[in-house]
C-alpha positions in Angstrom: 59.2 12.3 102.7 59.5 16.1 101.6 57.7 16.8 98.5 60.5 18.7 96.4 59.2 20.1 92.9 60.5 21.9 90.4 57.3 22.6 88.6 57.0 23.8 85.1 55.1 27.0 85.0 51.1 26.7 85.5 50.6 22.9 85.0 52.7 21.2 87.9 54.6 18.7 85.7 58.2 17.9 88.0 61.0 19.0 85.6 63.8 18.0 88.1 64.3 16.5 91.7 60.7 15.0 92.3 60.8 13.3 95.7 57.8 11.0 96.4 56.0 9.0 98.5 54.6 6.7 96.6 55.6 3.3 94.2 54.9 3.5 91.2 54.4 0.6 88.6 56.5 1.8 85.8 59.3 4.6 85.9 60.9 5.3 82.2 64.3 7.0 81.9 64.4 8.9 78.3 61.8 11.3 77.0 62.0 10.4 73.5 59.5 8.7 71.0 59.5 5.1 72.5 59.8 6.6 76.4 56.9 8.8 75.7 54.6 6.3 73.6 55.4 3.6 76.4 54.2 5.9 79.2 51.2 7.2 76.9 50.4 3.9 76.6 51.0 2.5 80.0 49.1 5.6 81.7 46.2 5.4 79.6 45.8 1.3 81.1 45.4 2.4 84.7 49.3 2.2 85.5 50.9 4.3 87.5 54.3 5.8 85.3 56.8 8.2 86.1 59.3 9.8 83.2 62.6 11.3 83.5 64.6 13.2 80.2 67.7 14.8 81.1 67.1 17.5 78.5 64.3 18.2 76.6 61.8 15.7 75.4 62.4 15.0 71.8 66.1 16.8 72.4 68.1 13.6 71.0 67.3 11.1 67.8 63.7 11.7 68.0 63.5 15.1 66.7 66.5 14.7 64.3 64.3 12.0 61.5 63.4 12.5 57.7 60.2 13.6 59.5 58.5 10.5 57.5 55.9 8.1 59.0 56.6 5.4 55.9 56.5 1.9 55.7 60.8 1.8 54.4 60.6 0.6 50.8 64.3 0.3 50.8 63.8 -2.4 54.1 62.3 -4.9 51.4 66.0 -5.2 49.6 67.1 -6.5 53.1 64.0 -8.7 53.3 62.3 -7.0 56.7 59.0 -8.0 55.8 57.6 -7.7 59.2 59.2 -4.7 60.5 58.0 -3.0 56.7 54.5 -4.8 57.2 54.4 -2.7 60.9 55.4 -0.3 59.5 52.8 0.3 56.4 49.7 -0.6 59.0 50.9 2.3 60.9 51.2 4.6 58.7 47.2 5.3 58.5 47.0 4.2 62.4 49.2 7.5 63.4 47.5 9.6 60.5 44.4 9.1 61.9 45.0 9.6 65.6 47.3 12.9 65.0 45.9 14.3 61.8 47.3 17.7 62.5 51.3 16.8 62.9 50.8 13.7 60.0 49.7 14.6 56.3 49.7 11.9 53.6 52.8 12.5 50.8 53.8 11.5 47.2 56.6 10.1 46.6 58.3 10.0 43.1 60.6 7.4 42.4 62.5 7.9 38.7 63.4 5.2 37.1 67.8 5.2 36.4 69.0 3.2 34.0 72.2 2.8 35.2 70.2 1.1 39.0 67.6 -1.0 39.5 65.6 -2.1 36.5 62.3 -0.8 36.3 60.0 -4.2 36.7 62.1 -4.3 40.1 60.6 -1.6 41.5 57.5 -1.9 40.1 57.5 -5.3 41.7 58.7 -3.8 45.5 56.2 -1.0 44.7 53.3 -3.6 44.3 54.4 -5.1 47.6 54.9 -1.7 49.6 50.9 -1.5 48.4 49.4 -4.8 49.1 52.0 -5.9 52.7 50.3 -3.5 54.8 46.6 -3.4 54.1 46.3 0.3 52.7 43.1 1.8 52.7 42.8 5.5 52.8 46.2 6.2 50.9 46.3 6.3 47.4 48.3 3.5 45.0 51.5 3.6 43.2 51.0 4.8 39.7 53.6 5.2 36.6 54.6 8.3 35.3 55.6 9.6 32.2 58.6 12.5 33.3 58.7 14.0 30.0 54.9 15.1 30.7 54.3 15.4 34.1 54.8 18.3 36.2 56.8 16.1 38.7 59.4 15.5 35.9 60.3 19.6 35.5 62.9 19.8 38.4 64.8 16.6 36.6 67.0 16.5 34.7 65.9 15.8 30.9 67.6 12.2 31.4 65.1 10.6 33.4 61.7 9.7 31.4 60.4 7.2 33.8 59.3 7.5 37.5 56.8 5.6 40.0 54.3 7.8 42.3 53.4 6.0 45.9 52.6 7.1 49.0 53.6 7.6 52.6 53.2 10.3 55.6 55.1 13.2 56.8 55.1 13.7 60.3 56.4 16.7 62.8 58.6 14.5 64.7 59.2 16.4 68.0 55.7 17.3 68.4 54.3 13.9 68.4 57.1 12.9 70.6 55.2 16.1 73.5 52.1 15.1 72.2 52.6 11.3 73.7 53.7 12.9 76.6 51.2 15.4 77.3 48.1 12.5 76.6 50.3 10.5 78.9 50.5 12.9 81.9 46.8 13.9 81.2 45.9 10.3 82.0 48.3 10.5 85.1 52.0 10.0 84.6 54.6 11.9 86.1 57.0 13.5 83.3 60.3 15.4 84.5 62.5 17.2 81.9 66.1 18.6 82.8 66.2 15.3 85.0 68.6 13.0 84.5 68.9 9.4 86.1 71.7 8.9 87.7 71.5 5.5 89.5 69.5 3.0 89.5 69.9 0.3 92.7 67.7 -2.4 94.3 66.1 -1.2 97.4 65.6 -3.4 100.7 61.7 -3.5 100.2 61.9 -5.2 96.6 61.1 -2.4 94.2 63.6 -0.1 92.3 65.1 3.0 94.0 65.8 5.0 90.8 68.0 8.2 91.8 67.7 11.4 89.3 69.2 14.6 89.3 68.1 18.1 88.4 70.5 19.0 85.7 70.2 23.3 86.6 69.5 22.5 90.3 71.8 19.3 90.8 68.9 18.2 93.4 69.2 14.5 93.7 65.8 12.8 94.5 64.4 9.2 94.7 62.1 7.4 92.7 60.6 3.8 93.6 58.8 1.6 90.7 58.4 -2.0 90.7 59.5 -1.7 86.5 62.7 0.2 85.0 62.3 0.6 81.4 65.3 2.0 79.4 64.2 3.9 76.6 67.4 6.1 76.9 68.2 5.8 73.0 71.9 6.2 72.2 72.4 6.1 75.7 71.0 2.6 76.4 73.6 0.4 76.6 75.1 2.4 79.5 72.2 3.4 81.5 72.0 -0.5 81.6 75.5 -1.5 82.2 76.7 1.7 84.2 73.6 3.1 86.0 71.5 -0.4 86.4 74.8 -2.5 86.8 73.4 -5.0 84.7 75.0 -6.9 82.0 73.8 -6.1 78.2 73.4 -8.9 76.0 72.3 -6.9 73.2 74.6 -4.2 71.8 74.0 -1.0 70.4 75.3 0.3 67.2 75.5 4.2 67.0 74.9 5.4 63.4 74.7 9.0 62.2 72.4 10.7 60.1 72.4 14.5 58.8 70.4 16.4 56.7 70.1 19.6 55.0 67.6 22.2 54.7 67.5 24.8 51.5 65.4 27.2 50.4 62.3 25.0 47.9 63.6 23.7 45.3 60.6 23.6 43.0 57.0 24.8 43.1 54.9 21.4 43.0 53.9 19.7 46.6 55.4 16.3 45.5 58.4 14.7 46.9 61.5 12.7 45.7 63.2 9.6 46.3 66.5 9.2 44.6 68.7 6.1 44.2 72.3 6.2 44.5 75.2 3.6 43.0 76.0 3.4 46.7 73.0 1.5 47.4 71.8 4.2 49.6 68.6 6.0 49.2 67.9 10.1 49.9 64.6 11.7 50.4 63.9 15.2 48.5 61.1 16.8 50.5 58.8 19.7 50.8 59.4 21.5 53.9 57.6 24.1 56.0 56.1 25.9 53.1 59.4 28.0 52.1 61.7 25.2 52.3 63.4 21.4 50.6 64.6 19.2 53.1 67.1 16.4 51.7 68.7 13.7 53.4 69.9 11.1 55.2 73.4 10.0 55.4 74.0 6.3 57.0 77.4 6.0 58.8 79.2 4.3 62.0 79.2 7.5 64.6 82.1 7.1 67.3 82.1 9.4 70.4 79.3 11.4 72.2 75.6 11.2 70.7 74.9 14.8 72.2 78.1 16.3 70.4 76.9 14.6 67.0 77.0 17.5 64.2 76.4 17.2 60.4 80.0 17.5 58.7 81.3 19.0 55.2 81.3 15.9 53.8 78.1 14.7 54.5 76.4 18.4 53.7 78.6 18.0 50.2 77.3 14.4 49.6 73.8 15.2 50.1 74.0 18.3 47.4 75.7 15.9 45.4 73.1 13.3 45.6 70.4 15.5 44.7 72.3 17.2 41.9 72.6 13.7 40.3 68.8 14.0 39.7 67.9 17.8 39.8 68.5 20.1 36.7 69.6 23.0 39.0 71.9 21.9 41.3 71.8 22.1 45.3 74.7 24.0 46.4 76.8 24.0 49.4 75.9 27.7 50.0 72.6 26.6 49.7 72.1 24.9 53.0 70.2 27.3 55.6 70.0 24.7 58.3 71.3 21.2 59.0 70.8 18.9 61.3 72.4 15.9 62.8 71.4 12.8 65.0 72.6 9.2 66.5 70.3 6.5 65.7 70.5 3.8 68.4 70.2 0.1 66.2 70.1 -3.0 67.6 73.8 -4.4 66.7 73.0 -7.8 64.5 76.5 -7.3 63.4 75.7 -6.0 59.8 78.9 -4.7 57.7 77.3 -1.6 56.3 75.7 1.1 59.1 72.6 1.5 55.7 72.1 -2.4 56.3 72.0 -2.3 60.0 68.4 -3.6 61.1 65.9 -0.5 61.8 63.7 -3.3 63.7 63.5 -2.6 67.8 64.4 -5.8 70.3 64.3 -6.0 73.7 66.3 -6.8 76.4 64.4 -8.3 79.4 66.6 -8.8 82.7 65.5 -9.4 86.2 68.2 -9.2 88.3 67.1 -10.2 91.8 63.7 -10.5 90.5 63.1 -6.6 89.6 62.6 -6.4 85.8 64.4 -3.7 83.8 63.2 -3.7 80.1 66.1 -2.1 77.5 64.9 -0.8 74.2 67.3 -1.1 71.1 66.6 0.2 67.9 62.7 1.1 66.3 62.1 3.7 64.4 59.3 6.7 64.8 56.8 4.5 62.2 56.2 1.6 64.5 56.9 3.5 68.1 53.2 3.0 69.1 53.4 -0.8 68.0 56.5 -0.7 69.6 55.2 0.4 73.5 52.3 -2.2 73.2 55.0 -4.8 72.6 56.9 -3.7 75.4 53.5 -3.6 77.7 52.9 -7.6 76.4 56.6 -8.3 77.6 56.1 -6.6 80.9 52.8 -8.1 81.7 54.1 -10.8 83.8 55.3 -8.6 86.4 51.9 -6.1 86.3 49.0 -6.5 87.4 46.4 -6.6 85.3 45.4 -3.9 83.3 43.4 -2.4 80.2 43.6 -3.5 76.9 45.7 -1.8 74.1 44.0 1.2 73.8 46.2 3.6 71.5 45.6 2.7 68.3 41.8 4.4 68.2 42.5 7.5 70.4 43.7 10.5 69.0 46.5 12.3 70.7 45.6 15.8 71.8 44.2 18.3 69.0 43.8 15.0 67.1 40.3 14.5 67.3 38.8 16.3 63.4 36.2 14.3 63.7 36.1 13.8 59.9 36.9 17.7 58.9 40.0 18.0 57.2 42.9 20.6 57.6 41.8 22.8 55.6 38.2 23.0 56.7 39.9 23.2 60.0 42.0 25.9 59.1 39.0 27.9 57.6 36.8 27.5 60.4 39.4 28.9 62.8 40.4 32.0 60.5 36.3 32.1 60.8 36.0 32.3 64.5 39.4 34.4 65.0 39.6 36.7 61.8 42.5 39.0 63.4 45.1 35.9 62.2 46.6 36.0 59.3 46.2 32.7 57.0 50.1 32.1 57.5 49.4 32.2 61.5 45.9 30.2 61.5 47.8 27.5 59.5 50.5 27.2 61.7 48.4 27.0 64.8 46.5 24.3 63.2 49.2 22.4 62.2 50.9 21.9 65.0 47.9 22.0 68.0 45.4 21.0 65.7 41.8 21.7 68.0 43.6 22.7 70.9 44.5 25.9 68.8 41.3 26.9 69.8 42.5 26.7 73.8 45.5 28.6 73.0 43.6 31.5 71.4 41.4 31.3 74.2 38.5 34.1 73.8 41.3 36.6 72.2 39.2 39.4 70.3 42.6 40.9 68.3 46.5 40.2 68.6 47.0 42.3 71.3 45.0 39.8 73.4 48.0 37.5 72.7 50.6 40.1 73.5 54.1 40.0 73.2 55.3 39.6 69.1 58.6 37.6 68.8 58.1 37.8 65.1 57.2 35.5 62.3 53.4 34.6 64.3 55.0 33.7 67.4 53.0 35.5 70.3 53.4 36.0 74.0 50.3 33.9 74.5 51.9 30.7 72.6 54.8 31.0 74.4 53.4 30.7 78.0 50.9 27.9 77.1 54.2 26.2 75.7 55.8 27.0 79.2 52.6 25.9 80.9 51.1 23.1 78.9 54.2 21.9 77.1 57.4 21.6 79.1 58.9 24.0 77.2 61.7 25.6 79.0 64.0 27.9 76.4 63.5 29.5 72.9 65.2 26.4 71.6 62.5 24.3 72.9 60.5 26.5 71.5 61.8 27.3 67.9 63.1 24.1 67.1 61.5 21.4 69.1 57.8 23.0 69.7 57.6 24.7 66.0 60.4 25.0 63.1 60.5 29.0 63.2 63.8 28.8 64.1 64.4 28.8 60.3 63.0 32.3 59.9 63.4 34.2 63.1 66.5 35.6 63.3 69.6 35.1 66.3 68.7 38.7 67.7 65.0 37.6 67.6 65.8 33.6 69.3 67.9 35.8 71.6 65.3 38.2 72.9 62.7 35.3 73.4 65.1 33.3 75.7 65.6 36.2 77.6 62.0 36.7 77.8 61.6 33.1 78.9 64.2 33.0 81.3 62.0 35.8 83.5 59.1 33.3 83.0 60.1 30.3 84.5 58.4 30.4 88.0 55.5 29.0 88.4 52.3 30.7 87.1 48.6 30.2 86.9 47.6 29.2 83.2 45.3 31.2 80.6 41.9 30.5 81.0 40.7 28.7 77.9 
């Protein structure tokens, strides 16, 4: 059989229409979180995985979170104990395998009179600290509002407020991150390449068909396991693609947020309360920024049209102003976003009570399995792919051991420093970057800054300046190393400069990229 690439420029990863020869164990249809941790995981036990997204990888739910790696404290009300137990373990699990995309946050609850009484969540607060083992993050503590800098933002009504802790994470980039560690153990990932069919071929293995979404090139993939980690698009990748059946349902609920310019000078964030029974997150944000959301509601129609609407935007500003002194405006909003989170339907009457907890769906229709994820949540996607390994191990054959939890994923491994030390030492060793740009770089490559830089001597080693630190040479390691393929991938998946670059700017860069695209040898590190 022809071997038909389309290759992503200098590394060789198939971004559409891969025709191959060979079986492999696993093939994965959706690039997000759970696709990519499964095949992280999967590759890095000796199996052989292929990946197909039909956009970009993190383009759907996955990059559209709080950006929180948190245990849920609201999950207690609804008495998820073991999904909010996962959750809380992982919190210093993922911190310490992807230090540079995870940072440890405070969160300030206040106390409103009017909601739940204050030994209530001082009781919840005492089990979010004690369910999950913490070790390295610090405890809850009490506040006094009227003193503490945390209580200046408020409004003069609120005297009370608890302090705990959970993570922030860069969603979309440990979404790439998964899939670069998995393709660097020997997984096959193609982006802009959508499955189209999946059927059961003659010699007892699936005969997966995908498609080049620019090219339209239709290829054929064989693997002995179909796992269907296509996220709002699950149920009908089973029923419509795999003609099989779903038991389990999927319940489409939206979530938006809002982006304004930072709302108050301290690195603390918020959680608020709301007489709806809903919960919104106040949040630092990319230095210059506050992001606030999320909205819970029943979404209807197609996940990839999904927008944030007025009334959302205006009930997020109206949350917050219910706490803040100065409040959030409408006009203030610089960016929103918008995504569909796939649940697991258990039939709950509110979307905000709707379990967050993942199942599976396990068929075997003329003995090939196919393995359909429902629900999860970023938190417990690592726990999550090791569960879906255990279900599948009847029909492998034996493998390694789970592996993940003690591996760092790439640019992970500080060894002990911390980001700021690693910060310094790279301004150190490349003193032509500004702190902003050094920062940056760290933040989001962590070591393997270092093999973007490469043995740069000034910044017109990295040539080209899009503006606001983004260089030529980041760009084409993105291209190369990444599968970034346009300036959205690049501005909003791959970093958050979108928010300061402007549309002339965005517009240039995809132009740029678009004269990029063939394939080209890589930068020397």
């Amino acid at each position: 059989m022809a071997r038909d690439l389309t290759l992503a420029a200098g590394r060789g990863y198939p971004c559409a229409g891969a025709a191959l020869d060979q079986i492999y164990d696993i093939a994965i249809i959706g690039g997000g979180v759970n696709g990519c941790g499964i095949a992280r995981d999967a590759a890095g036990r000796g199996y052989s995985v292929y990946l197909c997204e039909m956009n970009d990888l993190a383009s759907g739910t996955s990059s559209w979170s709080s950006k929180l790696i948190h245990g849920g404290l609201r999950y207690l009300e609804f008495y998820e104990f073991r999904l909010v137990r996962e959750a809380l373990i992982e919190r210093e699990v993922l911190w310490g395998i992807a230090p540079h995309i995870i940072a440890p946050e405070r969160f300030v609850l206040p106390h409103h009179d009017g909601l739940r009484p204050a030994w209530l969540l001082r009781l919840g607060l005492f089990i979010y600290d004690h369910l999950g083992g913490r070790r390295r993050l610090p405890a809850t503590r009490t506040l006094n509002l009227r003193r503490d800098v945390t209580g200046r933002p408020l409004k003069p009504i609120f005297k009370t407020g608890f302090e705990y802790s959970d993570c922030t994470v860069d969603d979309a980039r440990l979404v790439v991150l998964n899939a670069l560690d998995a393709v660097e153990r020997g997984a096959m990932v193609a982006t802009r390449t959508q499955a189209v069919k999946a059927k059961r071929g003659e010699d007892g293995v699936w005969e997966l068909v995908v498609e080049g979404t620019a090219t339209k090139t239709r290829s054929t993939i064989r693997a002995r396991i179909l796992v269907n980690a296509g996220g709002p698009w699950v149920q009908e990748i089973l029923t419509q693609r795999a003609g099989v059946e779903a038991k389990a349902h999927v319940r489409l609920v939206q979530g938006s947020h809002i982006v304004v310019p930072r709302l108050y000078a301290h690195d603390r964030a918020y959680t608020f309360q709301h007489g709806d029974g809903r919960v919104i997150f106040v949040i630092p944000y990319q230095d210059d920024f506050t992001l606030i959301g999320t909205t819970d509601r029943d979404y209807d129609g197609d996940p990839s049209m999904v927008r944030a609407t007025q009334e959302e935007i205006d009930y997020l500003c109206a949350s917050a102003s219910e706490y803040l002194a100065t409040p959030v405006q409408p006009s203030d909003v610089v960016w929103s976003y918008s995504g569909v989170r796939p649940l697991y339907d258990d039939h709950a009457s509110e979307a905000r009570t709707a379990t967050r907890d993942y199942v599976f769906e396990l068929d075997a229709p003329d003995g090939l399995p196919v393995l359909s994820v429902f629900g999860g949540k970023i938190t417990t996607y690592r726990k999550l792919a090791e569960h879906a390994l255990e279900k599948l191990s009847p029909y492998l054959r034996s493998g390694g051991a789970p592996w993940t939890a003690g591996t760092p994923l790439p640019g992970g491994d500080f060894a002990g420093e911390s980001m700021d030390a690693k910060v310094q030492r790279l301004l150190r060793d490349y003193p032509f970057l500004s702190k902003r740009h050094g920062k940056r770089l760290v933040r989001a490559y962590g070591s393997h800054a270092r093999r973007l830089l490469g043995r740069a001597a000034d910044m017109t080693d990295l040539g080209r300046d899009f503006g606001q630190t983004l260089t030529e040479r980041e760009v084409r390691y993105l291209m190369a190393h990444e599968f970034a393929q346009t300036a959205e991938d690049v501005v909003w998946r791959r970093s958050k400069l979108g928010l300061w670059l402007t549309q002339q700017e965005v517009a240039t860069l995809d132009a740029w990229m678009a004269t990029q695209r063939k394939p080209v040898a890589p930068d020397p590190y």
